[in-house]
C-alpha positions in Angstrom: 0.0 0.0 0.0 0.9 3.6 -0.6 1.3 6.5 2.0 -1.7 8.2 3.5 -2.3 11.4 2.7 -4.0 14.9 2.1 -4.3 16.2 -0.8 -5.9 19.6 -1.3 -9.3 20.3 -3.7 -6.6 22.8 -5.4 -3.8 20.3 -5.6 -6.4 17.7 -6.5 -7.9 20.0 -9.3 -4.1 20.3 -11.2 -3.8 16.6 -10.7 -6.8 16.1 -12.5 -6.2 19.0 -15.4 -3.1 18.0 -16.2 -4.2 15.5 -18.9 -3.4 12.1 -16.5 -4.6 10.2 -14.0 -2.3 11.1 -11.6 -5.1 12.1 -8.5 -6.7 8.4 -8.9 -4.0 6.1 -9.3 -0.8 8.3 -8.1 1.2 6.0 -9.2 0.0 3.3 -7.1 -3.4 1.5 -6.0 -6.6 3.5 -6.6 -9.2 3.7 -4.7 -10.7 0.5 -3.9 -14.4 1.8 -4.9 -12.9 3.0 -8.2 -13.0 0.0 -9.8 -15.0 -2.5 -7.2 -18.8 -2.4 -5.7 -18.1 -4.0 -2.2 -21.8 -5.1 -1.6 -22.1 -6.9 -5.3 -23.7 -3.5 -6.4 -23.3 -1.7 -9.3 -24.5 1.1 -7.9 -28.0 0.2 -7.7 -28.7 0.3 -11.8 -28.4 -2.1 -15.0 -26.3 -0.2 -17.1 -23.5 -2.7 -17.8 -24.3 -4.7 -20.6 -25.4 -8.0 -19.7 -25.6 -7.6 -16.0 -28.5 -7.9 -13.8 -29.3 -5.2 -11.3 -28.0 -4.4 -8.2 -25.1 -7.2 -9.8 -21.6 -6.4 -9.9 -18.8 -8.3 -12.3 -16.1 -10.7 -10.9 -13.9 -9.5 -8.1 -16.9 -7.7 -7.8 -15.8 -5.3 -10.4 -18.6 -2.5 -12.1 -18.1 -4.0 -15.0 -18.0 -7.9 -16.4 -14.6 -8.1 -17.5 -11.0 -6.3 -16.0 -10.7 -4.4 -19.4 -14.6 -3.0 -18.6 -13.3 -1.7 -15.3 -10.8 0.4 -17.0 -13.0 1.7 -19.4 -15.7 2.7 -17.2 -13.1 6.2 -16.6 -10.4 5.3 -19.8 -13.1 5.7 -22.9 -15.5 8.7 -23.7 -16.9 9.8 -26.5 -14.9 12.7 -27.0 -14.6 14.4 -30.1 -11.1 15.7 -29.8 -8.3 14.2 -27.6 -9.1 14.6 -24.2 -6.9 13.4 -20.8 -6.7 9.8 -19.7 -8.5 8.6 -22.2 -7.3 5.9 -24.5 -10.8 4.9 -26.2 -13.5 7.0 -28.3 -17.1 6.2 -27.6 -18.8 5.3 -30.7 -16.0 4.4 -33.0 -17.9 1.8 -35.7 -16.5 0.1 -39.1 -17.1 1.3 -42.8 -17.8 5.0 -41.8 -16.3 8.0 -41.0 -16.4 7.7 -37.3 -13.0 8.7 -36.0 -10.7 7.3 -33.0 -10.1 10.9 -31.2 -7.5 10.1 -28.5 -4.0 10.8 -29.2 -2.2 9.3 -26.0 1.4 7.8 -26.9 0.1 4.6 -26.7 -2.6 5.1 -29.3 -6.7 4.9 -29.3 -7.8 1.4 -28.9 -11.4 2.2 -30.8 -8.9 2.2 -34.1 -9.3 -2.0 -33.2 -13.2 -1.0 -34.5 -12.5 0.2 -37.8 -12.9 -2.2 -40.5 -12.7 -0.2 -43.4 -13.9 -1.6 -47.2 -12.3 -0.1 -50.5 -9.8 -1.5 -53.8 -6.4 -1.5 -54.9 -5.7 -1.4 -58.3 -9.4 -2.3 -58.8 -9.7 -5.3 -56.6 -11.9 -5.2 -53.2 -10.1 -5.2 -50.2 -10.8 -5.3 -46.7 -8.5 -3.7 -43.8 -9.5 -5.9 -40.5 -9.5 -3.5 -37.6 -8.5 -6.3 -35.5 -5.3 -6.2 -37.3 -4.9 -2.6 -35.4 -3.7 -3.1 -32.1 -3.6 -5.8 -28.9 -7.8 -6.8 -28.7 -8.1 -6.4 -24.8 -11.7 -8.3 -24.2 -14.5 -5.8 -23.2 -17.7 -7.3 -23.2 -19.0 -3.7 -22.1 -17.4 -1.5 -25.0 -17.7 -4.0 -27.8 -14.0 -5.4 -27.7 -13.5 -9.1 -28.2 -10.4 -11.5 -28.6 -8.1 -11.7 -31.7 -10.6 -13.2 -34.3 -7.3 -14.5 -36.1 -4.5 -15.1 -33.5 -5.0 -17.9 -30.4 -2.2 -16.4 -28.8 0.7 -13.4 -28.7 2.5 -13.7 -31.5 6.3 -15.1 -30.3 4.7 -15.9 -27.4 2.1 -18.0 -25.8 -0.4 -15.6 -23.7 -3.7 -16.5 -24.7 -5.5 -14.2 -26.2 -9.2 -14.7 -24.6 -7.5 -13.6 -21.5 -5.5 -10.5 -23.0 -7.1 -7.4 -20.8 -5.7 -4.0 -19.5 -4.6 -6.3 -16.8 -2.3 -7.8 -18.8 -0.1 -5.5 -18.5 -0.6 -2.9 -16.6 -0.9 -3.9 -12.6 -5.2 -2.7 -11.4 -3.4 -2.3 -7.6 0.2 -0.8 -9.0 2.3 -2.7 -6.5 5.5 -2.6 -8.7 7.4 0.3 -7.2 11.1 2.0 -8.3 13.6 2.8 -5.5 16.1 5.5 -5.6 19.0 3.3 -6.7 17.0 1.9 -9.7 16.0 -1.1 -8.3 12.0 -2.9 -8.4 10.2 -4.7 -6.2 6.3 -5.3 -5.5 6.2 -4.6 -1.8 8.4 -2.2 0.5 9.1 1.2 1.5 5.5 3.1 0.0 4.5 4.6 -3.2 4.2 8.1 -2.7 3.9 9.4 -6.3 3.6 8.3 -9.8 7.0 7.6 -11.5 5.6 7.7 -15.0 6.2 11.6 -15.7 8.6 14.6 -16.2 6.5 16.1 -13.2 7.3 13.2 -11.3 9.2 13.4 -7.7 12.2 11.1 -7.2 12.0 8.1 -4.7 13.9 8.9 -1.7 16.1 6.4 -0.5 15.1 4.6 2.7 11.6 6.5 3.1 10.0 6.5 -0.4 9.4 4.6 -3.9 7.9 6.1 -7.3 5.5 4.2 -9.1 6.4 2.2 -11.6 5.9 3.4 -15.7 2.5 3.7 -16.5 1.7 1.1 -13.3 3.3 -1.7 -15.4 3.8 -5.0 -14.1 7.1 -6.5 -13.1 9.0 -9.5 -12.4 6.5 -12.2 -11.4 3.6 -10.4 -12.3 0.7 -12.8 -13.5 -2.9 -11.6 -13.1 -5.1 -13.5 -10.6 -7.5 -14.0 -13.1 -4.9 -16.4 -15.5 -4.5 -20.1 -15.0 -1.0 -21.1 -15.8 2.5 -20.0 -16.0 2.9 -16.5 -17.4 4.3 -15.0 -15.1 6.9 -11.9 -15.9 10.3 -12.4 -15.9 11.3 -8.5 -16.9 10.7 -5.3 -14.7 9.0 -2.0 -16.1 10.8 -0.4 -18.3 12.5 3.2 -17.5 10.7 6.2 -19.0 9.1 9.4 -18.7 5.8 10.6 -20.4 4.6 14.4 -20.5 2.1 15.4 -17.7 -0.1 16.3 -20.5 -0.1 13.5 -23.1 -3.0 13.5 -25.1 -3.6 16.4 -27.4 -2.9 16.9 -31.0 0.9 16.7 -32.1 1.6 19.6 -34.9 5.0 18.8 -35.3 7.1 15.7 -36.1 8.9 15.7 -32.8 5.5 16.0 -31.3 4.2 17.7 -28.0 2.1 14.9 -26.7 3.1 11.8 -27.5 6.3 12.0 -26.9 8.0 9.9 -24.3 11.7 9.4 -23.3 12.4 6.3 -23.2 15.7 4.7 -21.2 15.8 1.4 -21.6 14.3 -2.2 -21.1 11.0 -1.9 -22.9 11.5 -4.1 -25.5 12.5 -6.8 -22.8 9.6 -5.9 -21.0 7.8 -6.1 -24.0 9.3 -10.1 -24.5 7.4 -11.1 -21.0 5.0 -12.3 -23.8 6.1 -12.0 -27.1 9.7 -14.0 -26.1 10.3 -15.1 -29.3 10.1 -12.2 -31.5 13.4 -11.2 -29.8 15.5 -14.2 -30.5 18.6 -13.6 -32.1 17.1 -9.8 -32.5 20.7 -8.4 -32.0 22.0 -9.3 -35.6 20.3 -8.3 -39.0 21.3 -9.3 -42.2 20.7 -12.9 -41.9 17.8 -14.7 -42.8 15.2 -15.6 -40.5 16.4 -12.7 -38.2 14.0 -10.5 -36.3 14.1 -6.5 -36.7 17.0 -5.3 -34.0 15.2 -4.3 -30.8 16.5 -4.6 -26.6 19.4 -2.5 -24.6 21.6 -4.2 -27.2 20.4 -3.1 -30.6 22.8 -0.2 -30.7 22.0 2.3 -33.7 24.8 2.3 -35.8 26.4 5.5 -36.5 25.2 5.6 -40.1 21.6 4.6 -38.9 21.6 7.7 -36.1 23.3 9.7 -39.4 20.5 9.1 -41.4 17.8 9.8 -38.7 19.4 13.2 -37.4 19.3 14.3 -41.2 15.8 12.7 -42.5 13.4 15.2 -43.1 11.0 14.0 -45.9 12.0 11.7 -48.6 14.5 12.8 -50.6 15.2 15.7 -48.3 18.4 15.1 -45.8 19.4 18.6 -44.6 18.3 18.5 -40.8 20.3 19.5 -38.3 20.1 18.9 -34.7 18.4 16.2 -32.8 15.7 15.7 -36.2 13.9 13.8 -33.4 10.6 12.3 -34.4 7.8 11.0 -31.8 7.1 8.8 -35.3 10.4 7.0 -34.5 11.5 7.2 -30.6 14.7 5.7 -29.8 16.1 5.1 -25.8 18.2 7.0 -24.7 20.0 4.7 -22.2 20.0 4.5 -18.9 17.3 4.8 -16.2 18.0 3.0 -13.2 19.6 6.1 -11.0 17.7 9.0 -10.1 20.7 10.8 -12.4 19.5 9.0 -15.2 15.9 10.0 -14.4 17.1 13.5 -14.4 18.2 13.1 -17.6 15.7 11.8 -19.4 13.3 14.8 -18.1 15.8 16.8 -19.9 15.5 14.7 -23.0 11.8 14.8 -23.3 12.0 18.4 -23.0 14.9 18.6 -25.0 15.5 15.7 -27.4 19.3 15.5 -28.9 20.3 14.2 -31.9 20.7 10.1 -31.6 24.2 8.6 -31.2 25.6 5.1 -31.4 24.8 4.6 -27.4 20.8 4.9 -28.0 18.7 1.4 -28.7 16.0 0.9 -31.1 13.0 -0.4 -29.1 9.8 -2.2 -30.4 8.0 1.3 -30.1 10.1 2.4 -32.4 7.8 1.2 -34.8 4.8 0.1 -32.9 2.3 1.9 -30.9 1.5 0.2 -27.2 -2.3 -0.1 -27.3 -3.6 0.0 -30.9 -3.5 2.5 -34.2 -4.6 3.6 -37.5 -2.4 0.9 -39.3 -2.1 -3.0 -39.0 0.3 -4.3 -37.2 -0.1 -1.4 -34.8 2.4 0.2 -36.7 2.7 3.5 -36.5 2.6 4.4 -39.9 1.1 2.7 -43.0 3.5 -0.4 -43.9 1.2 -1.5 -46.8 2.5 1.2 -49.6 6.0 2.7 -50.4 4.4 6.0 -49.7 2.1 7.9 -47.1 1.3 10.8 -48.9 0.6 11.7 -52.0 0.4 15.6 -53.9 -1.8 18.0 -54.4 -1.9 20.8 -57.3 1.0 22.7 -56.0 2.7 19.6 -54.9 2.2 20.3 -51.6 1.6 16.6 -49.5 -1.5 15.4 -48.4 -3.4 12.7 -47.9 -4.5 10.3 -50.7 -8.7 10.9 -50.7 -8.8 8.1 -53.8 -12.3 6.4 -53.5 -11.2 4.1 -56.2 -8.3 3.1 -56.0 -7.2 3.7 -52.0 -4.0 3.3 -52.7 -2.3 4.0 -49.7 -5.4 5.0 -47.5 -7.0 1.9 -46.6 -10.7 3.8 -46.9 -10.0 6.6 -44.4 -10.9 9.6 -45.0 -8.6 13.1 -44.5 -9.4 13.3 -41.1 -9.1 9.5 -40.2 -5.5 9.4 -41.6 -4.7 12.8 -39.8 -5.5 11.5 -36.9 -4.0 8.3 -37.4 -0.8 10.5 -37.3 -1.9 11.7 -34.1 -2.9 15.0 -35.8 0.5 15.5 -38.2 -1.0 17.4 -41.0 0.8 15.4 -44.4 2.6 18.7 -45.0 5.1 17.6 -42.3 5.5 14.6 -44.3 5.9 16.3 -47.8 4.6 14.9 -51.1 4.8 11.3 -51.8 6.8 10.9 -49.0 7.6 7.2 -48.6 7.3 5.1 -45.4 8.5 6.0 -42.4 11.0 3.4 -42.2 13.4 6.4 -44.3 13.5 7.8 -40.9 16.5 5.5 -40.3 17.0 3.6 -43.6 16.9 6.4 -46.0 20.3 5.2 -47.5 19.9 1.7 -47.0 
């Protein structure tokens, strides 16, 4: 358990504005009434799906499912980014409904969009369940993966995938001031997830861990079997205000600083899409991602200079929220220190940052399969307009590299990067580091 303590209606009120959930978790447990009716009550109504009145879910939850629990506070139907949300109400397939929410982690309602249209004349489909993890929901219309049993690389099955998965509903996991984890100890007296963030103290204090993750030996109660962690939360720091629309490249909010361990973290259930990770250039390899997939120095070369295809005059960091990188480090309040800095500040990447699976992939779901996040399907994301300015492709025949969105579905699949940024026919992001490849 955390520390007791008072918090004022003012300090509670710039907890609560500053675009996190920082005044309900603080980086730890919630409050058990948050998530739990403690008399089998849902509050004396029938408005979760399913459930009878004056009935509650398992573990008494107010909803039927973990993932429900969460989204009783996590989804609204919002029509512009907005918070702690990481779900839009009302999100359906083949329209022009629009995920909203622009978190780092992306807007699971892109899961909902199953979007119809042709390439090169020959009807296609684009599965939203190809978009992101499917956390079950039974409340907010989320099921299982309709095509995959179980992680891929791994072996977590995916009827049981939930918020819980991942992130730890009573936030036991805990950072001390020499970089060490654990799940019980000295208390959790603030969240650890943000530049805004206090330090642990040592002997008296511990931070939360990132983004209330779970760590070694976590296992939700609800899973039968043996998946239990064997990697801590990763280190890393998120803006206090992390939802809004990004006008730049580099981004505002959805960009994180990321130290290290993520990817390893991320291998707690997809274990074998990091085997042998650490070399490319052989067949059958994976993509290089962990602490020891160094950028090479003509890899950081090409991504300090990338601007748009074709164009490699940037100077300075050239950091892109498109394509993070970890900086290193994280395990000493020193290194904490400086990756506030970075996030403020990013530099330009050197041969002692790692390419991490976010790199490429967005934690909850996006616009693009694979949760990529950026269309993989086409050599390019943009295309031109009269005066050869970029934008995006609005083809309704041929869809070539739009999958059926619409301008304002692809914008904010970009988490709100106007395709100018992007230039015409730029091609895929991947240029960001393999321009010259």
């Amino acid at each position: 358990m955390k520390l007791t303590k008072v918090v004022t209606a003012a300090a509670l009120f710039t907890f609560a504005t500053a675009g996190s959930a920082l005044a309900f978790h603080s980086g730890g447990v919630a409050e058990c009434e948050g998530c739990h009716s403690m008399h089998n009550s849902f509050e004396g109504s029938a408005n979760v799906t399913g459930m009878a009145q004056y009935q509650s879910g398992p573990f008494l939850l107010k909803a039927q499912d973990q993932s429900g629990a969460c989204l009783n506070c996590h989804q609204s139907a919002d029509t512009a980014p907005s918070g702690y949300h990481i779900s839009t109400a009302g999100v359906t397939p083949l329209d022009s409904t629009t995920p909203v929410e622009m978190t780092p982690g992306g807007d699971f309602a892109w899961l909902k969009k199953t979007m119809n249209g042709s390439i090169r004349k020959t009807a296609t489909t684009w599965d939203g369940d190809r978009h992101g993890h499917n956390i079950v929901a039974v409340d907010f219309g989320y099921t299982a993966d309709k095509t995959l049993t179980a992680a891929p690389g791994g072996t977590y099955p995916a009827t049981n995938l939930a918020c819980s998965s991942c992130h730890d509903p009573h936030g036991r996991y805990r950072r001390f001031a020499d970089g060490t984890y654990a799940s019980t100890g000295l208390p959790i007296f603030a969240s650890g997830s943000y530049v805004t963030s206090a330090d642990p103290i040592a002997n008296v204090s511990a931070a939360g861990a990132y983004r209330i993750l779970g760590g070694i030996g976590y296992q939700p109660k609800s899973l039968a079997g043996s998946f239990a962690f064997s990697a801590n939360p990763p280190s890393a720091v998120a803006p206090s205000s992390y939802n809004g629309i990004n006008t730049t490249i580099a981004g505002t909010f959805d960009r994180v600083a990321y130290g290290n361990g993520m990817s390893e973290w991320c291998a707690n259930c997809h274990t074998a899409m990091h085997i042998d990770s650490y070399t490319s250039g052989q067949k059958g390899l994976v993509h290089p991602a962990g602490n020891g997939a160094k950028l090479t120095a003509p890899i950081a070369a090409n991504y300090a200079a990338y601007v748009s295809s074709g164009i490699m005059t940037g100077t300075g960091a050239g950091y892109s929220a498109l394509a993070p990188f970890e900086v290193g480090g994280g395990a000493t309040i020193a290194d904490y220190t400086a990756l506030k800095a970075f996030q403020a500040t990013p530099v330009a990447p050197t041969v002692t940052n790692n390419v991490l699976c976010l790199s490429c992939h967005r934690a909850h779901a996006s616009g693009f399969e694979s949760m990529a996040r950026y269309y993989l399907g086409n050599e390019f994301m943009t295309v031109a307009d009269a005066s050869n300015a970029g934008m995006y492709d609005t083809s309704t025949t041929e869809n070539k590299i739009n999958t059926g969105y619409s301008t304002t579905q692809q914008t904010n699949a970009y988490n709100g990067r106007p395709a100018t940024l992007f230039g015409p026919w730029a091609r895929n992001y991947c240029n960001k580091c393999h321009a010259k490849d």
